[in-house]
C-alpha positions as CSV (number, residue, x, y, z in Angstrom):
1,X,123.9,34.2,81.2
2,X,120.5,34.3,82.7
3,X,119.2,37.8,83.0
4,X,119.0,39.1,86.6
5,X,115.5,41.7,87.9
6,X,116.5,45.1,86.6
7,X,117.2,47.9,88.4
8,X,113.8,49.7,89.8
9,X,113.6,53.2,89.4
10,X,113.9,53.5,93.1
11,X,117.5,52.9,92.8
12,X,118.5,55.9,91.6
13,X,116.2,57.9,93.0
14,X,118.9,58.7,96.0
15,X,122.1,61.2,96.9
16,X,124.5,60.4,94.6
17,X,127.3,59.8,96.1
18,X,124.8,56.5,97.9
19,X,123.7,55.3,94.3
20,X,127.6,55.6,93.3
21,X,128.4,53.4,95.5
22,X,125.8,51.3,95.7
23,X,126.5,50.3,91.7
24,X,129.7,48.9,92.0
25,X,128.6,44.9,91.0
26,X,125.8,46.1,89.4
27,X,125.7,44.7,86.4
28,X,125.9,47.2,83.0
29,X,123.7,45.9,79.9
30,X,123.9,46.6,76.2
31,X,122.2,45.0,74.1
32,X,123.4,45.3,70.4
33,X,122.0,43.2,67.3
34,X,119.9,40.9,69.6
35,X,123.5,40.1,71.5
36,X,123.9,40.9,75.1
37,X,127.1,42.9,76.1
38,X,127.9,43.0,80.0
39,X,129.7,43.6,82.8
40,X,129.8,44.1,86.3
41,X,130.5,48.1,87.2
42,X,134.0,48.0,89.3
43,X,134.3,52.0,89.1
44,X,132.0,55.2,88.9
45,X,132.0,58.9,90.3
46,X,129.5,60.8,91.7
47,X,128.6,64.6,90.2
48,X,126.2,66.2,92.5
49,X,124.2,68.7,91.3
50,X,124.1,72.3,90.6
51,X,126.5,73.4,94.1
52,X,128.7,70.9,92.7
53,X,131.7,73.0,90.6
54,X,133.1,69.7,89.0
55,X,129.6,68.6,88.0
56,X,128.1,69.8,84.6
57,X,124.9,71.1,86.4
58,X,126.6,73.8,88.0
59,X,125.7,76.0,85.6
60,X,122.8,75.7,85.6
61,X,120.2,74.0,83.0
62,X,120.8,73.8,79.7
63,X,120.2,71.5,76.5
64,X,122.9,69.8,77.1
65,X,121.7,69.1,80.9
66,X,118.6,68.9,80.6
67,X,118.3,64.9,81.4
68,X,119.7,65.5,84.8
69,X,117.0,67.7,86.2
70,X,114.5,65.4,85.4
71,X,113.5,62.1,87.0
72,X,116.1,59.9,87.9
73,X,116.7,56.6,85.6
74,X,117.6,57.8,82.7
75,X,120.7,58.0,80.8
76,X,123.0,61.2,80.6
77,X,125.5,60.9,77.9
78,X,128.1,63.8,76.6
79,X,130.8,63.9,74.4
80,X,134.4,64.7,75.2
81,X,137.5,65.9,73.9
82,X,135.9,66.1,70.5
83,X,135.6,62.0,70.4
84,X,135.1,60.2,73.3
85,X,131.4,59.7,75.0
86,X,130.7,59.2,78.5
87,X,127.5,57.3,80.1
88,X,126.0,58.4,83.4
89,X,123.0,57.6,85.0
90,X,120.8,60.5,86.3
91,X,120.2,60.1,90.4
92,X,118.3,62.1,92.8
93,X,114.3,63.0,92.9
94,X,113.1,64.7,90.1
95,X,113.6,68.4,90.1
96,X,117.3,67.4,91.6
97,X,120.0,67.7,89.3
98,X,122.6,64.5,89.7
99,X,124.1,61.8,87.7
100,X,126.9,59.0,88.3
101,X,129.5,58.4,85.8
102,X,130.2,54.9,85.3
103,X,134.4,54.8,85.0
104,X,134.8,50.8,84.5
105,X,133.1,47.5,84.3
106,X,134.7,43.9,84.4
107,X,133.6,42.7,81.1
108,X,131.2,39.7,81.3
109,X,129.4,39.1,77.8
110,X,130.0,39.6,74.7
111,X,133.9,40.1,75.1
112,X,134.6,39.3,71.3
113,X,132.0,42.0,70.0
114,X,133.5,44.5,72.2
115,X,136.8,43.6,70.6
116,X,135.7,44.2,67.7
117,X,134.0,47.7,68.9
118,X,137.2,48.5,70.4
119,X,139.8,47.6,67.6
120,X,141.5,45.8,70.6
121,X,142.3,42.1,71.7
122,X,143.3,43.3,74.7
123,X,140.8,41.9,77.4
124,X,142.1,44.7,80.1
125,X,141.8,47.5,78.2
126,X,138.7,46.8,76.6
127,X,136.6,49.2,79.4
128,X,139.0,50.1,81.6
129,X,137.8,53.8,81.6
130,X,134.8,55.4,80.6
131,X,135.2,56.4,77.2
132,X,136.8,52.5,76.5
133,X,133.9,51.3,77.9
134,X,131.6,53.7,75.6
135,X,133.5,52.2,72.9
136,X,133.6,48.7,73.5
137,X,129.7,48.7,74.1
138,X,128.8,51.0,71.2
139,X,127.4,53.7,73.4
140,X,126.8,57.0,72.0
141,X,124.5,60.3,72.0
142,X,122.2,58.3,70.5
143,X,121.0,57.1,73.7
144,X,120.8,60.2,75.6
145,X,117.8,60.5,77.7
146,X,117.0,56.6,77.1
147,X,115.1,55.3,79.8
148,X,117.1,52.5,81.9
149,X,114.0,51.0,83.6
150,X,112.4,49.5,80.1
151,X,114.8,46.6,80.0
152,X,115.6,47.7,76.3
153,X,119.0,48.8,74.4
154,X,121.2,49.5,77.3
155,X,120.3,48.8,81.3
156,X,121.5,47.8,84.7
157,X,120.8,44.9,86.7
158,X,121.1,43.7,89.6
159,X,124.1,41.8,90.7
160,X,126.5,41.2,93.9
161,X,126.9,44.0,96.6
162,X,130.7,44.1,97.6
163,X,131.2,45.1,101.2
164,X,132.5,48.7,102.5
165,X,135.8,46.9,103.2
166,X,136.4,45.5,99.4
167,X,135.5,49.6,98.6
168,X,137.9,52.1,97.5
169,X,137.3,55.6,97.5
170,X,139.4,59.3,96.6
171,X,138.6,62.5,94.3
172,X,137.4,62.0,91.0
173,X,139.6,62.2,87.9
174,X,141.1,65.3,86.3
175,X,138.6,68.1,88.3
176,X,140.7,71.8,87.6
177,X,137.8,73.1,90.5
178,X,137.9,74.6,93.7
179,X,137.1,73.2,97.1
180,X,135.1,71.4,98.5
181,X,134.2,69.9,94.8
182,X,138.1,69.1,94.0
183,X,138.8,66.4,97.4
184,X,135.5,65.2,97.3
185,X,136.2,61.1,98.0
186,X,133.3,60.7,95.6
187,X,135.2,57.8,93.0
188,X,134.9,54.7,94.2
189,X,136.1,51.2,92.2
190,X,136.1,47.9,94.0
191,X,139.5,47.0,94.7
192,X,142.0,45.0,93.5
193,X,139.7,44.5,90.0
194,X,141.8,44.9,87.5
195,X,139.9,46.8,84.6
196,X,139.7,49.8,87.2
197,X,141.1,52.8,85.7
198,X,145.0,53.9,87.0
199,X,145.9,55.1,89.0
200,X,143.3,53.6,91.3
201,X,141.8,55.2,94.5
202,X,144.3,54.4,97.4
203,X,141.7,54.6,100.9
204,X,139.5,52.0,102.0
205,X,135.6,53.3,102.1
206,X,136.0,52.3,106.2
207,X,138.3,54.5,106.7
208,X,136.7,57.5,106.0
209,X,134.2,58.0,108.7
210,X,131.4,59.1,108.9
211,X,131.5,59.8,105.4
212,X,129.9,62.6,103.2
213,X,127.5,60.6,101.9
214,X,125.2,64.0,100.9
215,X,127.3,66.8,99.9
216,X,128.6,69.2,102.7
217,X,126.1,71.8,101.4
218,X,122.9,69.9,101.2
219,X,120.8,68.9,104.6
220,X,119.8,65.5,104.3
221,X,118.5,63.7,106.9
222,X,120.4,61.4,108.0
223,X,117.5,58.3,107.6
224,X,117.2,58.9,104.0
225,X,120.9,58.7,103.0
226,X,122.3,55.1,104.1
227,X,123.2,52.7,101.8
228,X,120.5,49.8,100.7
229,X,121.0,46.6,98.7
230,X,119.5,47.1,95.4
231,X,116.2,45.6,95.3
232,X,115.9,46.1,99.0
């Protein structure tokens, strides 16, 4: 597959619940052993910063969260559950802790590598899910803090921009918080894909209007917040 422009630094540097959305058929890069591994990103969430109870900056800074304070870009990757890692690209100006965890992608390269990653022959369930996906493109801690700009290890590119009507949207996965964090519509998956994690999110992106694209508790205005193609 020819390689597309990669993602500009600009790109992230948004709210992120915009840049959430606005990955979904981005394309997800790894390259492992001089092969690429790819897909195009069909679910993520958006964890917003230190006001944010399900988001691991609410605490505040620490060694593990570092990454997310600083400039956007980069990746944030933690481990779970004692085996499982999760990737998430940092979003908002530097200074403004925020990251979006990418849930799914529709496997496009490399499918028999990330087979073998996986243990699985199972084309479905090969990243259907972010620690699947973690697995089946051999990301780990490793690349914490890697820089996704450089075009080098593991980056995104930029691919097709799916309409708001083709968008899905609910809370985010498995949140034990209180309001407003835990009905937050801030997972979104492209619908009808089928390596989006189940159960998927049941409302349509238009029918939530207007829609909290800044959290409740931030003031944004409301010229710096709308959706953009990437590149644009």
């Amino acid at each position: 597959m020819r390689p597309r422009s990669i993602l500009p630094r600009e790109f992230y540097g948004r709210p992120t619940p915009v840049v959430a959305r606005e990955l979904l058929g981005m394309l997800l890069v790894r390259e492992l052993g001089g092969e690429r591994l790819s897909g195009f990103i069909v679910e993520t969430e958006a964890y917003c910063g230190v006001d944010d109870e399900g988001c691991h900056a609410h605490r505040g800074r620490t060694r593990r969260t570092a990454v997310m304070f600083g400039p956007p870009g980069y990746a944030y990757i933690y481990f779970i559950y004692g085996v499982h890692y999760c990737f998430n690209v940092v979003t908002e100006e530097d200074g403004i802790a925020g990251a979006v965890l990418v849930r799914a992608i529709h496997p496009l390269e490399g499918l028999s590598t990330m087979q073998r990653l996986r243990g699985v022959d199972d084309e479905l369930s090969l990243t259907s899910g972010p620690a699947r996906l973690c697995h089946a493109l051999a990301i780990d801690r490793r690349l914490y803090g890697h820089d996704l700009c450089l075009g080098r290890e593991l980056w995104l590119e930029a691919g097709d921009r799916f309409p708001d009507s083709a968008v899905l949207v609910g809370p985010r996965v498995g949140l034990r918080v209180g309001e407003p964090a835990r009905s937050a519509p801030w997972r979104f998956a492209l619908a009808g894909d089928p390596w989006v994690s189940r159960p998927a999110p049941q409302q349509l992106l238009t029918q939530v209007q207007p829609f909290p694209w800044a959290p409740p508790w931030r003031a944004v205005a409301s010229a710096g917040v709308a959706p953009r193609k990437a590149g644009s």
